[in-house]
C-alpha positions in Angstrom: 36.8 -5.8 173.2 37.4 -6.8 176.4 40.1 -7.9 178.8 40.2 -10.7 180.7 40.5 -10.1 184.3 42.1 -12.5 186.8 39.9 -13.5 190.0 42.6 -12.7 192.2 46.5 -10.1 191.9 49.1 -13.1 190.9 52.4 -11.9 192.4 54.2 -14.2 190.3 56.5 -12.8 187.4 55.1 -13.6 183.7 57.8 -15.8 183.2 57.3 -17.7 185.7 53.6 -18.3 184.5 52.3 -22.0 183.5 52.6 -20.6 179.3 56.2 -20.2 178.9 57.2 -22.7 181.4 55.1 -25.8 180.0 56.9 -24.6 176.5 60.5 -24.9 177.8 59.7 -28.0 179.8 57.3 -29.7 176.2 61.1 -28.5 173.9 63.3 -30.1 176.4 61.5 -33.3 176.1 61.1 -33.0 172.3 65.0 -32.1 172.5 65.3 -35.5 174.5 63.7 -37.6 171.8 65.5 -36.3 168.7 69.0 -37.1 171.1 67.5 -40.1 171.5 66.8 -40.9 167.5 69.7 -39.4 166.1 72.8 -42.0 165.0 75.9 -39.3 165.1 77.1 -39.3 168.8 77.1 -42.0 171.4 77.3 -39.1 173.9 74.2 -37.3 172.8 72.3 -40.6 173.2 73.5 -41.2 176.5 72.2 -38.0 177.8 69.2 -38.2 176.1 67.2 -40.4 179.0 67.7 -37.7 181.5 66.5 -34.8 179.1 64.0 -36.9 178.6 63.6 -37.1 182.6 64.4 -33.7 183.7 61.4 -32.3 181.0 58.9 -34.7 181.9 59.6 -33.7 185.8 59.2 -30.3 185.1 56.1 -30.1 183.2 54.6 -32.2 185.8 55.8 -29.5 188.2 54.9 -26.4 186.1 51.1 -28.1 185.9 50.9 -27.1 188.9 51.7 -23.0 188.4 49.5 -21.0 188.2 48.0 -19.8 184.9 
């Protein structure tokens, strides 16, 4: 079996790679939506525009990482 071998040295740390980043940013803005739906707390609805926000800004930004 064989590896896969990167064109080029990243110096970027693995967890600041485009994987585990575009997972954290993809939960936050499933997180958003489920404060969005829920019917318990008035607060958790409030805030759940700017989850919404702040993961769709950052997957748009971690596209951009490399992989």
């Amino acid at each position: 079996m064989t590896k896969r071998i990167a064109p080029y040295a990243s110096r970027w740390p693995l967890w600041f790679r485009r994987d585990p980043c575009e997972a954290v940013a993809m939960a936050l803005i499933g997180l958003g939506v489920l404060m969005l739906m829920q019917p318990l707390s008035l607060n958790l609805y409030s805030y759940s525009f700017v989850t919404i926000l702040a993961g769709t800004l950052g997957f748009v930004i971690v596209s951009h990482f490399p992989d």
